[in-house]
N, C-alpha and C positions, 0 to 999 in steps of 0.2 A: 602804795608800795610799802610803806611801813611792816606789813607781813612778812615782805619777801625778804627785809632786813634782819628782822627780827630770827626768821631761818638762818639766815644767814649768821646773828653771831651764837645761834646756837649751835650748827650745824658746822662750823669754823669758817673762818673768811674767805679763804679762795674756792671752797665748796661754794658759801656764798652768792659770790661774785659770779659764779658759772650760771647758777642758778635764775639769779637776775639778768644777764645778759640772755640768755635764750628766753625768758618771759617777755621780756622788753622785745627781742627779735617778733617773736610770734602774736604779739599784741597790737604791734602798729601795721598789721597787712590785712588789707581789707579782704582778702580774698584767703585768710585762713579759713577753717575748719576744725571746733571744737567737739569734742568727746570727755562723758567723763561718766565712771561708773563706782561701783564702791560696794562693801559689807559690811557690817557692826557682828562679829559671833563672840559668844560668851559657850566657856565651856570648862566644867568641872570635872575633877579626874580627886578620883577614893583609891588607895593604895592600901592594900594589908602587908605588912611586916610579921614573917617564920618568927616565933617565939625565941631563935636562935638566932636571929638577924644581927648584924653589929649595929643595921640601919637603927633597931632599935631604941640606939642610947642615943639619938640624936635629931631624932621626931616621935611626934603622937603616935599611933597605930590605932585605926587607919591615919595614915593621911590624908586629909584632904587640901585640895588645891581650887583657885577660880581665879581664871585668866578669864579678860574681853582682849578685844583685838578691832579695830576699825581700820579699815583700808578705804581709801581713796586713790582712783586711777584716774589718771587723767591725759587724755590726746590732744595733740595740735596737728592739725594735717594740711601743708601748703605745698601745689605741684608733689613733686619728689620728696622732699620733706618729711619727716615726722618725730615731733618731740614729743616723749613716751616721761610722766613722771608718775610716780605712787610713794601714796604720803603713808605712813602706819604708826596709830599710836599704838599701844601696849602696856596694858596694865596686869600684873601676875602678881598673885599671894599665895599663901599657904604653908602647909608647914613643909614638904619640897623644898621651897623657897626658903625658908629659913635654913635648912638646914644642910643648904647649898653655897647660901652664905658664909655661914659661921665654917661650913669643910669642902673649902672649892675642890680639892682634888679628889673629893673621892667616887670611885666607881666611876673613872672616866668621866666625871660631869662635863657635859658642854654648857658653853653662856648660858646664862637666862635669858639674856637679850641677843638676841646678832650682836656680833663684836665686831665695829671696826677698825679695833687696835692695827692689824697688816693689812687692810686695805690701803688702797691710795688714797682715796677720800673718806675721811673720818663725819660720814651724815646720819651718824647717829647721839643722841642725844638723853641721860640720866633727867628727868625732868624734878623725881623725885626719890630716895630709897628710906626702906626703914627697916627693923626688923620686921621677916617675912613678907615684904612689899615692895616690889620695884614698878613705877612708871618712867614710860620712856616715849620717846616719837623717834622717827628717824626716815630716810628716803627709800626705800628695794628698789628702786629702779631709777634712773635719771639720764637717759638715753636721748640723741640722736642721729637719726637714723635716714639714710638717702639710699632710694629703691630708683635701679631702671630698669630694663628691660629685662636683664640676662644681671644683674647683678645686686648685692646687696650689701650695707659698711653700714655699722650699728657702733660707737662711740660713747660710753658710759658705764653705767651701772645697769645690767641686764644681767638674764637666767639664760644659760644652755646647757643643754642635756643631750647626748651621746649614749651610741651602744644601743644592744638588743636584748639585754637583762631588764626579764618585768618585773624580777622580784628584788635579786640581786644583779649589779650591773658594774664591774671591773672596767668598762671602757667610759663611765662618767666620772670622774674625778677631779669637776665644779662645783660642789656644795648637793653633792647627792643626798636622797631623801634616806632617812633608817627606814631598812625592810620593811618593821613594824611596826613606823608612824601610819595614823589615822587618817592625820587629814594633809593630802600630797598635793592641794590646790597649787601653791607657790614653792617655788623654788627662792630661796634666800638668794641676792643679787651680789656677783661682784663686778669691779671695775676692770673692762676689756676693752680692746679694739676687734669685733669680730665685722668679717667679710665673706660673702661666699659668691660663688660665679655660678651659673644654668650653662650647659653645654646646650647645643641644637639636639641633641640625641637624651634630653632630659637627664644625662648623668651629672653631678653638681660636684666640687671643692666647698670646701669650708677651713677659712685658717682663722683661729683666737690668740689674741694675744693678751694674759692677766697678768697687769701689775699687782704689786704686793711690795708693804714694807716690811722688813725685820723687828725682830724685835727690840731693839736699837729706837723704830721709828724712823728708819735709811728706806730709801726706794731701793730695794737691791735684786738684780737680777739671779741670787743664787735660790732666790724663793719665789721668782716668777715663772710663768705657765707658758709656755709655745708649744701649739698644735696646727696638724692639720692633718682633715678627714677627707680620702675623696671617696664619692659614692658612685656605685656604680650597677646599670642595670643589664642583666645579660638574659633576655628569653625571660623563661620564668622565678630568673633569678634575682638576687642580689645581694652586693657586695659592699664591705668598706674596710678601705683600707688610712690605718693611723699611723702618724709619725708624732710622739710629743718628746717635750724637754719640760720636764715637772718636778720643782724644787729642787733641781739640779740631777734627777734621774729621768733618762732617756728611754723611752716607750714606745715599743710598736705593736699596732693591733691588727688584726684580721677577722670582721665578721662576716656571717652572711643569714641570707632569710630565703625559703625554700616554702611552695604549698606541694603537700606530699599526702597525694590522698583525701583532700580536704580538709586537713590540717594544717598550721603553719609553723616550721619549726625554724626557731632561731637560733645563733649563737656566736660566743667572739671566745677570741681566746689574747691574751694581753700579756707580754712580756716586758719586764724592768729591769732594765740593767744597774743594780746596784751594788756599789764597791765590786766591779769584775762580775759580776757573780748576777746571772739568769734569774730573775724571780718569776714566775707564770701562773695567771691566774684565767680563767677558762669561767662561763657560763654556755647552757644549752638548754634549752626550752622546746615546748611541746604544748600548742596550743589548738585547742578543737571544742567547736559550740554547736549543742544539740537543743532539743526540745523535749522536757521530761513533766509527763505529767501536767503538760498544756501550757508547763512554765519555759521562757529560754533560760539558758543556762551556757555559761562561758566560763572554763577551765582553761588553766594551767599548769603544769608540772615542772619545777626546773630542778639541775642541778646546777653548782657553786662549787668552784675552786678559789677559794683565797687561798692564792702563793703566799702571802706571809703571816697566814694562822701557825696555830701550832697542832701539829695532826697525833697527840698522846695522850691531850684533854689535860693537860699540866698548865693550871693556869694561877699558882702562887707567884708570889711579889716575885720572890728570887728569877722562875722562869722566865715571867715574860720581862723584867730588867737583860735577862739574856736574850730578848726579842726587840730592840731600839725600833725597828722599822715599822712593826705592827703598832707599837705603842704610837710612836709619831703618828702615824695613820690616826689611830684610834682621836688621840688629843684636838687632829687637824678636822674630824670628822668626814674624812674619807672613807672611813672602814668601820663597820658596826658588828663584826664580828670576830671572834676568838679564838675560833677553831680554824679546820682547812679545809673540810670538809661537809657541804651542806645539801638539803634535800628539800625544798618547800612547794607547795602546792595550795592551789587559788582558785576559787570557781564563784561568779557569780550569777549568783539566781533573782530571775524578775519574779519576784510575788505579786506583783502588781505594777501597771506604767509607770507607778509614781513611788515604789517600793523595792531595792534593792536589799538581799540581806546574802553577804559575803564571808565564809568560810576561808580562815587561811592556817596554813599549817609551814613550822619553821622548826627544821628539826637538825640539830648536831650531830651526824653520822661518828664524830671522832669520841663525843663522852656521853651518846646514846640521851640525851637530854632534848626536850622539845617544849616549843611554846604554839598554843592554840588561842587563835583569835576571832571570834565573833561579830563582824561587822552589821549594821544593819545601819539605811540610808534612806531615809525618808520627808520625800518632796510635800510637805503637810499644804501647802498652797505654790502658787505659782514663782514666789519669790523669798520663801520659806523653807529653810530644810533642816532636820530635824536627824543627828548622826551618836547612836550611841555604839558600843564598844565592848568588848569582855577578854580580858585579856588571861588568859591561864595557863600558867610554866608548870612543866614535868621537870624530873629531876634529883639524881642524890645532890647533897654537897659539895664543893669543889666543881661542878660542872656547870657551861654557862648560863642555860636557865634554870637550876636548882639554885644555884650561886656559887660566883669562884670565892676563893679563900683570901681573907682580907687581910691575913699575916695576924691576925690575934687567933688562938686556938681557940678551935670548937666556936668562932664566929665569923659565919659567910659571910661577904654581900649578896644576901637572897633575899627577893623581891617575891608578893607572892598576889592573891586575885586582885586584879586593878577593873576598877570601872569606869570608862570614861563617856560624858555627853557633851553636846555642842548643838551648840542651836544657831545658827548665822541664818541674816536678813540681808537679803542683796538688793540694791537699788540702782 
C-alpha cells in the first residue's frame, strides 16, 4: 500500500484518503472483477508564425513542441458496483511551452496541464517544471458507480457530454472539446454526482450536479453546475429537454433528432439568462453517408450560433473587455470561438478498413475568415494508430483565423500552417 500513500500526499490527503478506502473496499472481496487497459501517445506539433506575428517575439518559428501522454484505466466490478479510476502522466515541452510560461495570458491560453485549482478535488499533481518543460501525473476520472435495473448514480471524477452539436455543441458546457482539437478520445474529468433513471417506454432523465471551488479555494455554490436533461422518444423522433443553473446562470435547452429522407438532421437551440437579458445560442446539423468511388464516406454540415460572440468581426482588447461573458467563456473553456456566427463542415472518407482520412472546414461567416483541416487516421497494426494533421487559416488581420489584434499595432496574434502527429499504443 505504500503507492497508494504515496498518491495520496501527492495528490492531497482527503483525495487520498478517498482513494485508499475504495482500493481497500474492492480488494478484500473475493468475488470482485478486475479490468484494466491503457495508452502511451507521443505526439509532436510544428507551428509557423506570419512574419507579423506578435507570437513572434516570444518563440522560435516554427515552433516545435513534444508531448507523451500514458494513461492507465482501471475497473473493479462487484454485483452493482463499479470503481472506475484513470491514472495519466503527462510530459509536455517546447517552445509553446515556454512561452506560455513566461506569458500565461496570452491569446486566451488554456493550462498546460488540466488545472484543478476549482475543482473539489485537487488530483492533480506538478511532478516536475523547467523552462519549457512541465511533467505531471494526476487522476481524470475516480468514480463510483451503482447500476440497477432502470437506474444509474455515478459519484466522482467522470466525463459527460450533452447535446446534438457534432462540431459545435451550446448544450455541453462540461469541459467540451475545441471544434478543432485532433484527438477528442477523452474528455477532461470533473467532480459530479450524476444519476439517470430508464422509463418503461425507453424515454430516460438525467440530473448532474458539479461541485467547483472559487477562486478563494471556497466550495461555493455561485460557480457550481445543476442540470437536468430529459430525453425523450416520439415515433421517429426525438427530443430533449434542459433545465441548468451554471456559474450562477440559468439555462434552458430544446433539441431534437429527426431521419429525413435518409438523412439525420440535428439540433438544439440553448437560452441563458444573464443579468435579465436572453442570451441564445442555436446549432443545426445535416448528416448523410453515401458510397463514392467504392469508398464510404460520412458528411456533415453544420451551422453555429454562439449568443455571445460578437457578430462585427471587432475583436480588439478594448471590444471584447466590452464582452465580459464571452471572455469568461473563453478563459473557463467553454467557448472556443469569437464570432456569432459559424458555418463548418466534416466528411469522413474510408480509404481503406484501416485508413480514415477526414476533411474539415470552420468558417467565420461574421469576418469572412476560415481554417481548413486535414485529418488523416491510420490503424498501422492492430493496437497501433498512427494520426497526422494539417492545419491551415485563411484570413486578413484582425479576424479570427488570420489573427485578432493584440493591442500592439500592426501585430496580430496570427497563427499560421501547424502540423501535427501522434502515434499512441493501446494495450
Amino acid at each position: 500500500m505504500t503507492y497508494i500513500f504515496t498518491l495520496g500526499d501527492h495528490f492531497g490527503s482527503k483525495a487520498g484518503m478517498v482513494f485508499f478506502l475504495l482500493m481497500t473496499f474492492v480488494s478484500v472481496q473475493a468475488s470482485t472483477d478486475f479490468n484494466y487497459k491503457g495508452h502511451i501517445k507521443y505526439r509532436s506539433l510544428l507551428t509557423d508564425y506570419p512574419s507579423d506575428s506578435l507570437f513572434q517575439d516570444f518563440s522560435d518559428d516554427p515552433a516545435w513542441d513534444n508531448n507523451a501522454d500514458l494513461r492507465l484505466n482501471f475497473s473493479a466490478y462487484r454485483s452493482s458496483w463499479t470503481l472506475h479510476i484513470d491514472y495519466q502522466l503527462l510530459t509536455i515541452g517546447g517552445d509553446t511551452v515556454s512561452m506560455l510560461q513566461q506569458n500565461p495570458g496570452i491569446g486566451f491560453s488554456s493550462s498546460l496541464i488540466p488545472d484543478d485549482k476549482n475543482r473539489l478535488m485537487n488530483l492533480t499533481h506538478i511532478i516536475s517544471e523547467s523552462d519549457g518543460s512541465i511533467t505531471a501525473h494526476r487522476l481524470d476520472r475516480l468514480q463510483l458507480s451503482y447500476t440497477a435495473d432502470q437506474a444509474v448514480i455515478k459519484v466522482g471524477r467522470q466525463a459527460i457530454s450533452w447535446g446534438n452539436g457534432l462540431i459545435y455543441n451550446p448544450m455541453d458546457f462540461f469541459n467540451p472539446f475545441d471544434p478543432a482539437a485532433i484527438d477528442k478520445e477523452y474528455k477532461t474529468g470533473d467532480d459530479m454526482i450524476y444519476g439517470q433513471y430508464l422509463f418503461d417506454n425507453s424515454n430516460d432523465v438525467q440530473a448532474v450536479w458539479v461541485g467547483r471551488r472559487d477562486d478563494a479555494g471556497e466550495v461555493n455554490s455561485k460557480v457550481a453546475s445543476t442540470a437536468a436533461k430529459y430525453h425523450v422518444f416520439l415515433n421517429d423522433y426525438e427530443f430533449d429537454f434542459l433545465l441548468a443553473e451554471h456559474f450562477g446562470d440559468r439555462t434552458i435547452g430544446l433539441g431534437g433528432v429527426a431521419n429525413v429522407g435518409g438523412s439525420i438532421w440535428r439540433s438544439d437551440i440553448v437560452v441563458t439568462d444573464v443579468d435579465n437579458d436572453n442570451v441564445v445560442s442555436a446549432v443545426v446539423n445535416f448528416a448523410y453517408s453515401w458510397i463514392a468511388c467504392d469508398k464510404n464516406v460520412s458528411a456533415v454540415l453544420e451551422y453555429y450560433r454562439n449568443g455571445f460572440g460578437i457578430d462585427d468581426g471587432n475583436y480588439s482588447p478594448a471590444n471584447l473587455a466590452a464582452h465580459p461573458e464571452l471572455v469568461q467563456r473563453l478563459l473557463r473553456g467553454e467557448l472556443f470561438t469569437l464570432g456569432q456566427n459559424y458555418l463548418a463542415a466534416s466528411a469522413i472518407i474510408e480509404l481503406s478498413p484501416l485508413w480514415l482520412f477526414t476533411p474539415n472546414v470552420f468558417a467565420n461567416l461574421d469576418d469572412n475568415s476560415v481554417m481548413l483541416q486535414l485529418l488523416s487516421q491510420h490503424d498501422l497494426q492492430q493496437d497501433l494508430q498512427l494520426m497526422l494533421a494539417l492545419n491551415l487559416p485563411f484570413g486578413s488581420d484582425g479576424s479570427e483565423f488570420g489573427g485578432i489584434e493584440s493591442g500592439v499595432p500592426d501585430r496580430p496574434l496570427s497563427v499560421g500552417v501547424s502540423v501535427f502527429m501522434q502515434l499512441a499504443w493501446y494495450f
